[in-house]
N, C-alpha and C positions, 0 to 999 in steps of 0.2 A: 511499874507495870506498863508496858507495850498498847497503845492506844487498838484499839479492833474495829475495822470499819465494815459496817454491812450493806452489802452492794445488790442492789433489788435487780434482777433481771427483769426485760420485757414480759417474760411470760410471769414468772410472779408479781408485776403490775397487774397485772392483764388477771390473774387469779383470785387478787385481795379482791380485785375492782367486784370481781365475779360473786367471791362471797357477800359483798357489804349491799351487794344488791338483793340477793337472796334475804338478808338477815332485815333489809329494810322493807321490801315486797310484805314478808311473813308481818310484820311486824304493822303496817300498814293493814294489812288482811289482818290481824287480829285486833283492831282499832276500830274497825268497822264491825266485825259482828260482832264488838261489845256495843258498839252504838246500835246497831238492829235489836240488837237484844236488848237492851235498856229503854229502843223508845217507845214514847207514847203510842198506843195501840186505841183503837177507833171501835164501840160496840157496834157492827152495822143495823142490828135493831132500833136503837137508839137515832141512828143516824137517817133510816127508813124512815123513822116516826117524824124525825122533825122534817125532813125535807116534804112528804104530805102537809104536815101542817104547814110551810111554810108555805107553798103552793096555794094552797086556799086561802089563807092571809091575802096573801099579794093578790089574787085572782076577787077578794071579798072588794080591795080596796081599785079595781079597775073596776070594778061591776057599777062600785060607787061614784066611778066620776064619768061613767059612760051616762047615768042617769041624768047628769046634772053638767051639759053641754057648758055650760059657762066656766068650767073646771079643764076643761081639754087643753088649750094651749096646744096644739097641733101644729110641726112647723116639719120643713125638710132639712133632714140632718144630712145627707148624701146622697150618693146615684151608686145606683150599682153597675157594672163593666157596660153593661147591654142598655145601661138609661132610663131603670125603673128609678121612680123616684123612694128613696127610703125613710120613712114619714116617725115622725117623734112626736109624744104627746106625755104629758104631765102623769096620767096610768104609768108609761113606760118608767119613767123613774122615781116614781113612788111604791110600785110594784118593788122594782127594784133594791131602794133602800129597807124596806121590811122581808125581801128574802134575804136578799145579801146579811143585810145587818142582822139578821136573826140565827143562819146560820153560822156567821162567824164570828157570835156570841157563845155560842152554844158546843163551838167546835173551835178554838184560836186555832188561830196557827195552818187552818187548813186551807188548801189550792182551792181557792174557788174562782172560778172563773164565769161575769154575767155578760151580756149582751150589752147593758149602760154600765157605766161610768163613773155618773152625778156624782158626789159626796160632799154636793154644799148645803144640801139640810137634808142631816142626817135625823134620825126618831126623835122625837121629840123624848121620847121614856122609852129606857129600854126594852127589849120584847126577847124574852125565852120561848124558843118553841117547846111544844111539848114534843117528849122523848119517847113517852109513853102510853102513845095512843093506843086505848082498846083493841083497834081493829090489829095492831101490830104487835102486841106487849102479851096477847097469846100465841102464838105463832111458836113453833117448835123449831126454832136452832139459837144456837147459840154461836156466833161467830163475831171474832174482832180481827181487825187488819190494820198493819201499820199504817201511821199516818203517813209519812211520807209516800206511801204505793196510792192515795188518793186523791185524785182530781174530781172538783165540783165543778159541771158546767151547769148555767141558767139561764133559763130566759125569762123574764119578767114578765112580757106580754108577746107571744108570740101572733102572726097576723096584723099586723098594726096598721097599716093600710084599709085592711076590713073592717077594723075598730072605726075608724073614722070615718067610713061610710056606712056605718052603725049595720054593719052585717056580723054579727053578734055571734051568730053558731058556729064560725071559724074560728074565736078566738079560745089560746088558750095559755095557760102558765106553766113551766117545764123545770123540774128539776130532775138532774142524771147525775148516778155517781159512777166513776171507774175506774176502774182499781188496774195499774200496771199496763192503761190505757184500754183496756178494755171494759165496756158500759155493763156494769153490772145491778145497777136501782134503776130502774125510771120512772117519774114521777107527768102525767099530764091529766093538769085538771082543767076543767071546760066550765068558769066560772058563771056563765049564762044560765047552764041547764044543771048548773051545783054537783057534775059530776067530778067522780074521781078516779082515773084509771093509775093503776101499778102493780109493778113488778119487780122482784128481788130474783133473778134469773136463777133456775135451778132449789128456790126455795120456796119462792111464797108468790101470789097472785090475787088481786083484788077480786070479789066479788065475781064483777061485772066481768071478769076475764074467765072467771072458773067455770061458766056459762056454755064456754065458746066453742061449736060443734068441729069436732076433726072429720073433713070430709076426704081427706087424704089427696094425692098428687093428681094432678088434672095438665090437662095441656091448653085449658082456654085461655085465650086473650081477648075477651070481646070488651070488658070493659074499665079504662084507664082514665085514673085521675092523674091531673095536672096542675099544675099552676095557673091560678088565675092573672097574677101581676108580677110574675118573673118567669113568662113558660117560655122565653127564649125563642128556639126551633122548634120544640118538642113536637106540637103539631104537624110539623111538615117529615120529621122524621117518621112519624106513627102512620100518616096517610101512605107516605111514600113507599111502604116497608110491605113487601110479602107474608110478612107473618100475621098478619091481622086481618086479611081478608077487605070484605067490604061491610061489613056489620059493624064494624069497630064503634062502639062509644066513648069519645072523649068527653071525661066531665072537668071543667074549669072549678077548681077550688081553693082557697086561700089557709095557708098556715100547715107547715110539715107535720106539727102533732096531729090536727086533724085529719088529712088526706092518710095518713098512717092507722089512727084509729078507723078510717072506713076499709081499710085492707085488713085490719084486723078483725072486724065484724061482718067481711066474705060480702060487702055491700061493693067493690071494687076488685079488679083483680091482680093489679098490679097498681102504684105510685110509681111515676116516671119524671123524673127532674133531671135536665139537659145544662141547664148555669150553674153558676159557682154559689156553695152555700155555704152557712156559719153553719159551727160545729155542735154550738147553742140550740138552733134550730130541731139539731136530729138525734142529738144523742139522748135522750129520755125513749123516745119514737127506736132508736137503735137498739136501746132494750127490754122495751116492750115486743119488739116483733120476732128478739133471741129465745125471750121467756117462754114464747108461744109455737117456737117451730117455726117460726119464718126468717126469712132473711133480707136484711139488708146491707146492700154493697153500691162501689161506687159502678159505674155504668163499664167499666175493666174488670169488672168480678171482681176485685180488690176490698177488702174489710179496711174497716176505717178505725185507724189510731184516734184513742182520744186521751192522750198523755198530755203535762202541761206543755202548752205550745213549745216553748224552747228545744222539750227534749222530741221534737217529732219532724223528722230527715223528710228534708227533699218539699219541704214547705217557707213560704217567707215570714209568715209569722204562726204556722201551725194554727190557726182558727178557721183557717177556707180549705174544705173539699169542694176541690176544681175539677172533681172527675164524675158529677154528675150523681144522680142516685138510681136503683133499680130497687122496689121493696116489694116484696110476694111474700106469702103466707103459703101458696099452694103450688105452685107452677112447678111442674117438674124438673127436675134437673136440666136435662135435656135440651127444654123450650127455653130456659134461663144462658144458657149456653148459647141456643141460637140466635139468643135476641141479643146478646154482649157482642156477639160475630156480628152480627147483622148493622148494629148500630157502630162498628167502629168502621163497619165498610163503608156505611154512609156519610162517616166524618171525612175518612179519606176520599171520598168524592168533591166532599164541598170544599176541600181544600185546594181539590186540584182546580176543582172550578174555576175559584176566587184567585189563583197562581196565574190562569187562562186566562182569566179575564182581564 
């Protein structure tokens, strides 16, 4: 028998190449939505309940060592771009170890992402939160979401600068879940006055929010909170600015959940923050103010990704929005529009300024 040799042309290279990519593409796609499909899935109810409970844990155990000064350990852990000083204390990571540590007991395996760090003394015994608080375990829905589509940001003790000058009604403890980076739990409890605010966006609402009077869109701006110990410029932006008139109230206050919850109780009317902030900081505060018809954005209109850091473009470690915040409950579209125009006018001024100068 006559030996037969088979001689591949360019284009049938170029054709197998073609199929084996096809057959591995599909084959790859169907690899993964057996893994969507098979993975663990997250009760958000369940997940509601513990991060409340955890929130008050944490918020019981700062309350505790605010009483008892000889507990603080208060030192400076950094600066922030502009020179505030960023203050640590013994709350901050003990708060810490009982949210953290409690949620990712209760949850392996999930993106949690806190503001500390610590993990060299961890609980001493472990801590289950509850799943199945009262206030949440009636609640009409039933939803579960993959794990993977979850990221947990927190903050242990948010304000800490005001904790240690024992101004108490700033502080507070923040847990945010979000799902595919957008904030959809938020949790801010205000361990002083043993309140609890929350929100499951589109399903459920604490109490104290089902309360809250819809007075519908308004065009005022008479009165703005600010940062007390990181307001940057904000001030000279707000005097400087046409849209405020001469009536304008700036009030000086400490801690993002706070200055949020007085926007949500129509006691402010817009939060204005001009420096770079953790993600930690706003995202509980980012879904509290979704849940209720308000909005917050960065100071470019821009909504804020809160995906785990890696997967979130155009950032160096995905934990800092560098663009400022704008948070209303009521301002009209309109007036939100011309204050985004207005304050980027006034960036580009002080830029050209400082180039002149």
């Amino acid at each position: 028998m006559g030996s037969s040799n088979i001689r591949l042309t360019r284009m049938g290279i170029i054709l197998i190449a073609l199929v084996a990519s096809v057959v591995l593409f599909y084959a790859v796609g169907r690899l993964l939505s057996w893994h969507r499909y098979f993975e663990r899935r997250v009760d958000m109810k369940e997940l509601l309940s513990a991060s409340i409970d955890v929130a008050r844990r944490g918020g019981d155990r700062v309350r505790t060592i605010r009483e008892d000064p000889r507990q603080m350990n208060e030192r400076v852990k950094g600066e922030t771009k502009e020179g505030a000083k960023e203050m640590l204390t013994a709350a901050d990571l003990e708060s810490h170890r009982i949210m953290y540590g409690g949620l990712s007991k209760a949850f392996p395996n999930m993106k949690i992402i806190s503001e500390e760090h610590d993990d060299s003394s961890p609980l001493t015994e472990p801590y289950q939160p509850e799943t199945s608080l009262p206030e949440v375990s009636s609640l009409d829905f039933d939803i579960t979401v993959p794990l993977s589509d979850i990221t947990v940001w927190i903050d242990p003790l948010d304000s800490t600068q005001e904790f240690t000058e024992n101004l108490t009604e700033y502080v507070t403890t923040m847990v945010c879940i979000a799902v595919k980076g957008k904030p959809v739990i938020g949790v801010v409890h205000q361990p002083f006055t043993h309140e609890t605010t929350w929100a499951y966006v589109g399903h459920a609402l604490s109490k104290n929010l089902q309360s809250l009077k819809d007075v519908g869109q308004r065009s005022d701006l008479k009165r703005i909170i600010v940062s007390r110990s990181h307001a940057g410029d904000v001030k000279n932006f707000i005097t400087s600015s046409k849209l405020f008139g001469e009536n304008i109230e700036i009030i000086p206050a400490g801690g993002a959940g706070y200055k949020t919850l007085q926007v949500l109780h129509d006691k402010v009317d817009a939060y204005v923050h001009v420096t770079a902030i953790k993600k930690w900081d706003i995202c509980a505060a980012d879904a509290l103010i979704s849940a209720t018809n308000g909005q917050m954005t960065t100071l470019k209109d821009a909504v804020i990704n809160y995906s785990s850091p890696h997967k979130v473009a155009g950032s160096s470690n995905g934990v800092v929005n560098s663009d400022g915040l704008l948070v209303t409950r009521h301002l009209a579209r309109k007036r939100r529009d011309a204050f985004v125009e207005e304050f980027s006018m006034w960036m580009l001024r002080r830029k050209t300024a400082k180039k002149s100068g």
